[in-house]
N, C-alpha and C positions, 0 to 999 in steps of 0.2 A: 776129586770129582768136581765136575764144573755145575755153578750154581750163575744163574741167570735173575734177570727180573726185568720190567715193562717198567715200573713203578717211575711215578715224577715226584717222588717225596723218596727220602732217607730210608733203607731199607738192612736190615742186617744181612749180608748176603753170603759169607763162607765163614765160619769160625773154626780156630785151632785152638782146641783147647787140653786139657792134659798138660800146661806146659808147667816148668819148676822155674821160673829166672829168679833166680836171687834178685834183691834191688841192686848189689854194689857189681853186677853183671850186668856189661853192653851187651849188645843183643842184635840183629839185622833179620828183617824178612823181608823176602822176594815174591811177586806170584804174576801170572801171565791175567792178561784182560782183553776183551775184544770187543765193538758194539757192530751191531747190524747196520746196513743203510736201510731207509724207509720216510725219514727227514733228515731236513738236516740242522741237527740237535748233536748234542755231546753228551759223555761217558760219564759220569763224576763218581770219582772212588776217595773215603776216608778210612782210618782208622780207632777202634775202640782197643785201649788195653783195660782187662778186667771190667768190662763194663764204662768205662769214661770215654768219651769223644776226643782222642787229643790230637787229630788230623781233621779238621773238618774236610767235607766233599771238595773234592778239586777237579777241576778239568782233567783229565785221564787223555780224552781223545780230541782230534781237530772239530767243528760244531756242523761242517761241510754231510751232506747225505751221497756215505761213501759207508762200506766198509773197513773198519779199522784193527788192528791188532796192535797188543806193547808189552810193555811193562813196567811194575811198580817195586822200588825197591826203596827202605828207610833202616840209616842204624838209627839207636836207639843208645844215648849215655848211660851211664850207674846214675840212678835214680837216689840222691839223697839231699837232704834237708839244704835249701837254699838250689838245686842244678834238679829241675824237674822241669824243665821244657826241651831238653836234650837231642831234637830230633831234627836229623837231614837226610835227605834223598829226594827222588823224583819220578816221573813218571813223561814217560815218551812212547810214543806210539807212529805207528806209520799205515797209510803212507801219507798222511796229511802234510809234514811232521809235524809231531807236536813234540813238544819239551819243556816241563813245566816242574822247578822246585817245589819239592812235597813238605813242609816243614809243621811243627806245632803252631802254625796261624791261625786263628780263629777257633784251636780248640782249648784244652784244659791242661794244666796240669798233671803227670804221672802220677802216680801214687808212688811214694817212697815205700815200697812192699812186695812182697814175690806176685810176678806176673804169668798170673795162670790160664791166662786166656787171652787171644788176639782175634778180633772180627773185621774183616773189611765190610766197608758198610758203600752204597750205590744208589746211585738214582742216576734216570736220563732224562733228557730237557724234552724229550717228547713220549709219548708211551708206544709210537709208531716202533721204533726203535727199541732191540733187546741190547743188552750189557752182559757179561758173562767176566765172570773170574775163577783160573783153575789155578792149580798146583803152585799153593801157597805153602812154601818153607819159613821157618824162623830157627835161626842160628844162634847159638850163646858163643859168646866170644869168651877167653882167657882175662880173668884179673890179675892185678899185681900186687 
């Protein structure tokens, strides 16, 4: 179900929760994003695991007053003592294009702990402007 918001401050905007990941389990989720034209401002999508910020807001879309769609996609390392910023992927959108690495900058540390919950979190640079994120997946991957 797609969740939107207007907001120009950090907003919790789609959570998956129910999830089991082990910490010594990598992990990847994917989810589609889109912002309205109205100005021209940008997208900005983060991520919380279990409650912590460990993606701060990033550019998602181009800042142009355009219509834009993409997508956000992050693995995620085995979270254990000393390897707790483990995070790459990115986020592109069109048709601006935009293409922007999405990593743990500017957030927090993982919790070495099962990860039972994923939120993208949003805001846009003007409130003219809606942001929407749907059909958000998370994947646990095979350990060794």
């Amino acid at each position: 179900t797609e969740a939107t918001t207007t907001s120009t401050t950090s907003v919790d905007l789609v959570t998956v929760s129910s999830l089991t990941i082990a910490a010594i389990a990598p992990f990847e989720h994917w989810m589609a994003f889109r912002k309205t034209a109205g100005a021209a401002a940008q997208l900005q999508l983060g991520v919380k695991l279990n409650g912590t910020q460990i993606t701060s807001n990033a550019g998602a879309s181009g800042g142009g007053n355009a219509a834009e769609q993409g997508i956000g996609y992050q693995q995620i390392a085995p979270r254990v003592t000393s390897y707790l910023r483990g995070v790459q992927g990115w986020l592109t959108s069109a048709p601006s294009p935009t293409h922007r690495y999405w990593d743990a900058t500017g957030g927090n540390d993982i919790a070495n702990a099962t990860i039972t919950e994923l939120i993208y979190t949003a805001l846009v640079g003007d409130a003219l402007i809606t942001g929407g994120v749907d059909e958000a997946h998370v994947y646990s991957l095979a350990t060794s």
